[in-house]
C-alpha positions, 0 to 999 in steps of 0.5 A: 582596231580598224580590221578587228571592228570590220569583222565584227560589223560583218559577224552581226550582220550576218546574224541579221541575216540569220535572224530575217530567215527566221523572222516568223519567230519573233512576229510574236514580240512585235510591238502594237500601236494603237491609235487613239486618234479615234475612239476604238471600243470592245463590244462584250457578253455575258453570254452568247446571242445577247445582241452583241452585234444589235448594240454594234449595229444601233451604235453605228446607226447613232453615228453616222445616220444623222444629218451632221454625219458627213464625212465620218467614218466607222469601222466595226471589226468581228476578229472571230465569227463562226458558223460562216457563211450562213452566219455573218455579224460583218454581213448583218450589219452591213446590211442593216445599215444600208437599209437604214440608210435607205429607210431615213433616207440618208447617204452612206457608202458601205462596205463588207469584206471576210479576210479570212476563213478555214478551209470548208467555211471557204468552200462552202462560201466559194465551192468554185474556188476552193476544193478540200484537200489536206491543207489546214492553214486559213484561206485568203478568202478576199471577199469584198463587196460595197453599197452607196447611198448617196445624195448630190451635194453631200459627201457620204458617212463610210461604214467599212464592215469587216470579218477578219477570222471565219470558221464554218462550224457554229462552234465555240472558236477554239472548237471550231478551230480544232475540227476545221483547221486554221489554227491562229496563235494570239499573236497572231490574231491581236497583231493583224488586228492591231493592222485593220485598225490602223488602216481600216480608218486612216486609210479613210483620211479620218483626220486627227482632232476631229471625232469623225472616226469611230471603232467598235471590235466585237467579240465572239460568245461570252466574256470567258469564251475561248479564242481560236488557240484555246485563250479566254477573249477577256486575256487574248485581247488584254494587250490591247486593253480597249475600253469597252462595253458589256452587253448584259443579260436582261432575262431571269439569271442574267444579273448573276451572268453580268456582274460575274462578266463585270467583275472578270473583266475589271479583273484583268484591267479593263475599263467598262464605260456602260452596261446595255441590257435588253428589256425582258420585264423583270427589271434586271437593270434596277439590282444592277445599278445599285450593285454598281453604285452609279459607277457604270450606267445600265441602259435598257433596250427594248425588247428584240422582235423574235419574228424573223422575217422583222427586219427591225427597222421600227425596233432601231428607230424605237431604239435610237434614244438609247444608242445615242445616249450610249454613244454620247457616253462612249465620246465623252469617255473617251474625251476625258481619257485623252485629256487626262493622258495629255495633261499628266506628264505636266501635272506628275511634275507639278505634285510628284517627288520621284525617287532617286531623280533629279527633277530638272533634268525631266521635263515633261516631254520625257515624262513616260506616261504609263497606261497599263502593263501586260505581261513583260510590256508597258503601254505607253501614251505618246504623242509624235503627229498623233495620239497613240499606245505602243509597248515599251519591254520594261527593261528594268522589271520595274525597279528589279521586282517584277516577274509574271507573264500575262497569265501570272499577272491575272492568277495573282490578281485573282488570288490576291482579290480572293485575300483582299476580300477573305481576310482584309487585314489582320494583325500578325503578332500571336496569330496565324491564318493560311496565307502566312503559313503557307507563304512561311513553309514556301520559303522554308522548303525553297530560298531556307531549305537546309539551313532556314528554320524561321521566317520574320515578315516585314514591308520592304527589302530595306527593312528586312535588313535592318532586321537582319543586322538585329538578329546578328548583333544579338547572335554576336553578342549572345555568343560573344558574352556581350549579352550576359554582360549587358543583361547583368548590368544595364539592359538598355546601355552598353559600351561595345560597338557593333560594326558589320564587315560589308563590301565597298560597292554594296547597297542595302537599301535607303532606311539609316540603319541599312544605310550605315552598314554600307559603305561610303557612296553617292547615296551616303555622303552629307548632302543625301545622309548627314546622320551616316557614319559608316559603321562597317569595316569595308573591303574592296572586292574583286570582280568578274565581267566579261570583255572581248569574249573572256571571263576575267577576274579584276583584282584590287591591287592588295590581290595582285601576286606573283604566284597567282597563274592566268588560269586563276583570273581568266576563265573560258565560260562563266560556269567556271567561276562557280567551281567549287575546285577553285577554293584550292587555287592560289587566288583562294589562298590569297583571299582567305589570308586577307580576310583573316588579316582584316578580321584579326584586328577586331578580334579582341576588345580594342581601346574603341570597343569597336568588333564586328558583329555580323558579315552582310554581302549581296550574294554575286551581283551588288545592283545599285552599285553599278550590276558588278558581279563580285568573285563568288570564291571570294564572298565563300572565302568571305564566309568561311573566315567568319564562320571562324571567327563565329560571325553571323552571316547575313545574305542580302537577296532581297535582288538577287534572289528567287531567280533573278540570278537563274537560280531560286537563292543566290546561296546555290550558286555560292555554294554556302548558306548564310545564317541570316538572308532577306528577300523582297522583290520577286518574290511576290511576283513584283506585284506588292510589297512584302520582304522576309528576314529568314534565320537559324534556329540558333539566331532564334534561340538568341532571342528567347527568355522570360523577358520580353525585353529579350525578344526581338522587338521590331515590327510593322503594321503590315506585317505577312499581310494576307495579299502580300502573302498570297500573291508571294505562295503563288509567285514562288509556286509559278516560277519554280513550277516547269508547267508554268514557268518554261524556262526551269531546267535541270539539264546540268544538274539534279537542281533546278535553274533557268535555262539560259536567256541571252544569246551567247554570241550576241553577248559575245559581241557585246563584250567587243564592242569598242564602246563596252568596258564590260558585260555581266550576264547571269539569270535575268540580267545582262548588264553593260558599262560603256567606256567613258572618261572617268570624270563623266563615269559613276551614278551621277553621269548622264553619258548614257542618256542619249542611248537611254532616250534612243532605246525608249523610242524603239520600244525598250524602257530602261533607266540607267546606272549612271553609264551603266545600261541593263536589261533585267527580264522575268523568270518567265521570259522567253529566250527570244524576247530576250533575244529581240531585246538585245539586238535592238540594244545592239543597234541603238549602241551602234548608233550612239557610239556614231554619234559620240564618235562624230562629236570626238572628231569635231 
């Protein structure tokens, strides 16, 4: 054991040995921090030389040109300038400033540094230094140079000015970027600005507690103005979501340009504490206010001198009323931001009531308070010597719905305000409107093509069940001469009871009808149903996991046979549980005997008047039974005995289904369609509620006549809402699109899927680690059970938490399955952030399996 442990500490670290060569590919997932310490604003336009860099200079000036600035810091940081050197933001301020500082007769030590620029804009700022030649990487341009106003006595305000990314053409940045080289990815771009950040004030010594720092990123051009890379500002900087403050248009057409500058940023989630217009006397600020309705204040300057040889100092001084009140509501903004983080976590105790949580066992310490969410990361707030957002991998895509990339979440955000505001809402039954109909013919050409003729709409994935059983029960009865019976009689009455043939382990969501069709379980018992009876004949199925190395069949002991081979329950690749050649093993034969046996004794009315009237499965893995991925030639065995037996099929893919499992229906990997399946989830992208219960023609047919009373009464307010709709048509475009979803391939067939997500050695050796009873992975989800004793395994073990509380701190948000850990990712996601995810998981596991070992000895 010793040896076989030994040789797998060394096989891992030379992965990370591997891994740092390649190092540069995984800069790009990086987690940001950023401090909130300090105030740190974004500076916007509506357009192009609106006064960006005046608003910035004027907010400066506020702050530190006062007689009760000694000591404090600010820091204005220009990402993106073009047109350098003969255009400098960096430069101007720092210069005014200093002449400020002068005219009011006030200390101050300034500074002005340009980090970097493409290669002309070098040379032409430094011919002597830089000759052109084929390079078009950027240049360390190291350029620094600093001013000291000072007083005897007085320790001086600092002003650091800074230009992180220069380029000499007076261009849009990507064009810019385009023509002279030096291309910066985003990454890039938002990480080392993330650096500048952090160090341009606390290598100051701005102390925590105290506002004496303040920090202002000023953008380059409009709101939609283009990065170097092509990105639109308004998404490149939305990881960091930095309050901010949009300079408006004062001139004729310019409240048009600002509130559609407004309106795109609030789109994306930025917070905008204030509006600053110039004045150019037609009152722009008067129509603004009123259609902001005092939610953000419109302050006005007066107008800008177009004289160049002004030097401005009168225009600021005649300004400095309105720079102060914006600082003021800067400061105060950010104030009431930090008392609200600070006193969520105690006030979500006092008034929540979490879902599926022990409530003592979360104090407030350990409450995750969630700024926003961009792409696959949460911002977090947290609190460990000082305030700051960090980025947390929601390795539980939130509760298994979520799917968009950072650019999805703003399409669907935008599609689904397009819905909010065309139609609001409006009632389903009798009607139709283009959001339903096309989210209808989606489904029926994707998760329903070849099989799926109708498409039921409801709220939430537990209800689509509920729905489903329904249409089975009337199917089952229709077929079975139970419906001609009971209409004959008593059309409200009947003497047959109908029960669902299901597996032990499964879940179908928290409503009492769903409820009843699972088996018992920790969700079901007295103390969380005391209505629950278990109508359901619940078979014990087999399972398939990985462990040390191998694919391997665990049989329930009724399986167990002397004529089964190792070839039938051991398997080289995960692909070979899918082979359709497997129905002709032995193990298949043995599955199909048993599920006939079960099935034959509700084949005839029994002295109960007990049958079974539909079939309900989770199609491969059952999530909230502990992410155990059931034999698919069982399940299809499953099915062909009750095709036999005309039972309705039900397939509960309102988890696994539009790729989750890295196909868009867990049917494909069956290899058989159900008659009736629900999906939810992803298949809004995650973002709103919204589920669909799918069926034959021949289930629907069962439901129509001359009466009423024959039709499927069941519905909800909200059903085939228009945003719910929407946002569902454009996640299932998206994800099944490979110019949007990079991830879809066809390499292994004519059908689409996923390529794979997660690293096949580093699964590999996961499955042999010495704490790991076993590993799942398919599509999104990597699952693994750690090896505990049986009296501290199953939901309600806490044997994880520690492992959990670890992962949280490196940048991982997951929530266990009592000893079960997984990591669920989007369609979306990148194989290497995949990766990176896996390898903290890895390292965390090493460090919890020390410690329980030391506790063991002890």
């Amino acid at each position: 054991m010793l040896l076989r442990r030994h040789h797998h500490h060394r096989l891992f670290r030379l992965r990370l040995l591997l891994l740092h060569h390649h190092h540069h590919q995984f800069q790009s997932f990086s987690t940001l921090t950023i401090p909130l310490s300090h105030p740190t604003y974004i500076i916007w336009s509506s357009n192009t030389s609106l006064g960006k860099t005046l608003v910035s200079t004027g907010l400066s000036s506020s702050f530190l040109l006062s007689p009760s600035s000694s000591s404090k810091k600010f820091l204005y940081l220009k990402p993106l300038q073009t047109g350098f050197p003969s255009d400098s933001d960096s430069r101007f301020l720092f210069q005014k400033l200093s002449s400020l500082s002068l005219s009011r007769n006030l200390p101050l030590f300034s500074s002005h540094s340009v980090l970097l620029s493409s290669l002309p804009a070098a040379k032409s700022f430094k011919p002597n230094e830089f000759s052109l030649n084929e390079s078009r990487e950027m240049c360390e341009l190291g350029f620094y140079e600093e001013k000291k106003v000072l007083e005897a006595g007085r320790v001086a305000p600092e002003l650091v000015s800074e230009t992180i990314y220069a380029w000499e053409g007076a261009l849009s940045p990507h064009f810019a970027a385009e023509r002279e080289g030096g291309a910066v990815e985003d990454s890039e771009l938002v990480k080392r600005l993330e650096t500048r950040l952090k160090e341009g004030l606390l290598e100051g010594g701005v102390e925590r507690g105290k506002l004496d720092g303040f920090c202002v990123v000023e953008t380059a051009g409009g709101v939609a103005s283009p990065g170097p890379s092509g990105t639109l500002q308004c998404d490149l900087y939305r990881p960091l979501r930095f309050p901010g403050v949009l300079v408006g248009d004062g001139r004729l057409g310019g409240i048009s340009g600002t509130i559609s500058a407004y309106e795109s940023l609030k789109l994306r989630g930025y917070d905008v504490v204030a509006i600053v217009i110039e004045d150019h006397g037609l009152i722009n600020e008067i129509p603004l206010k009123s259609y902001l309705r005092s939610r953000v204040p419109v302050f006005v300057l007066p107008p800008i001198p177009q004289d160049p040889s002004n030097d401005l100092m009168e225009w600021f001084d005649e300004s400095c009323n309105v720079f102060n009140s914006l600082k003021d509501i800067m400061l105060e903004a950010y104030l009431e931001r930090m008392r609200r983080l600070n006193e969520m976590p105690r006030k979500a105790g006092d008034v929540f009531w979490w879902p599926f949580t022990q409530h003592k066992l979360v104090p407030p310490s350990t409450v995750t308070v969630i700024d926003s969410r961009c792409g696959e990361n949460f911002s977090v707030y947290k609190v460990q010597n000082k305030e700051y957002i960090t980025q947390q991998f929601d390795a539980c895509a939130s509760w298994w719905t979520q799917g968009p990339d950072a650019t999805l979440q703003t399409e669907l955000a935008r599609d689904m305000g397009y819905a909010a505001a065309r139609f609001g809402h409006v009632m389903f039954p009798e009607n139709v409107y283009e959001p339903a109909l096309e989210c209808a013919e989606l489904l029926l050409d994707g998760v329903g093509k070849g099989w799926a003729t109708r498409v039921y709409f409801s709220d939430n994935g537990s209800t689509a069940i509920e729905i489903a059983l329904k249409m089975a029960f009337r199917k089952f009865s229709s077929d079975h001469g139970i419906l001609p019976e009971l209409l004959k009689n008593n059309p409200t009455e009947s003497c047959t009871e109908l029960m669902v043939l299901a597996l032990k382990g499964s879940y179908h969501g928290d409503t009492l009808g769903a409820m009843e069709a699972q088996a018992p379980s920790s969700f079901t018992g007295f103390l969380q149903q005391p209505w629950y009876t278990g109508r359901g004949l619940f078979l014990d199925p087999p399972t398939v996991f990985m462990h040390n190395g191998k694919w391997t069949v665990s049989l329930p002991e009724v399986f167990h046979s002397a004529t089964l081979k190792p070839e039938d329950t051991t398997f080289r690749s995960r692909d070979e549980i899918f082979l359709k050649s497997r129905d002709e093993s032995n193990l298949a034969g043995l599955y199909s005997l048993y599920v006939s046996q079960q099935l034959s004794q509700y084949s005839t009315l029994s002295e109960t008047n007990k049958q079974i009237g539909a079939l309900i499965m989770e199609p491969i893995i059952q999530g909230a039974g502990g992410m155990h991925m059931v034999d698919p030639l069982f399940q299809r065995m499953l099915v062909n005995e009750c095709r036999h037996c005309r039972i309705p099929v039900i397939f509960d893919e309102v988890f696994t289904g539009f790729w989750r499992l890295g196909v868009e229906s867990a049917a494909e990997l069956l290899g058989c369609v159900p008659d009736i399946a629900c999906f939810g989830k992803l298949m809004t992208g995650g973002i709103i509620p919204l589920a669909a219960t799918m069926a034959t023609d021949a289930i629907f047919d069962s439901f129509t006549g001359d009466s009423k009373l024959k039709a499927l009464l069941h519905g909800h307010s909200y059903s085939a809402h228009a945003m719910g709709c929407t946002a569902a048509a454009k996640s299932i475009k998206w994800f099944k699109d490979p110019n949007t979803n990079l991830n879809i391939t066809s390499e292994k067939s004519q059908k689409m899927m996923l390529r794979e997500l997660w690293d096949a050695e580093l699964v590999q050796q996961f499955s042999s680690h010495p704490s790991i009873s076993r590993v799942v992975t398919l599509g999104t989800l990597f699952a693994l059970e750690l090896q505990a004793d049986e009296s501290d395994a199953g939901y309600a073990s806490l044997y994880a938490r520690s492992l959990v509380q670890m992962l949280r701190e490196d940048g991982i948000y997951t929530r266990p399955l009592g000893n079960v850990i997984y990591v669920m990712c989007g369609p979306c996601t990148s194989p290497k952030m995949c990766t990176l995810q896996l390898l903290k998981l890895y390292t965390k596991l090493e460090e919890f399996t020390l410690v329980k070992t030391k506790m063991n000895i002890i």
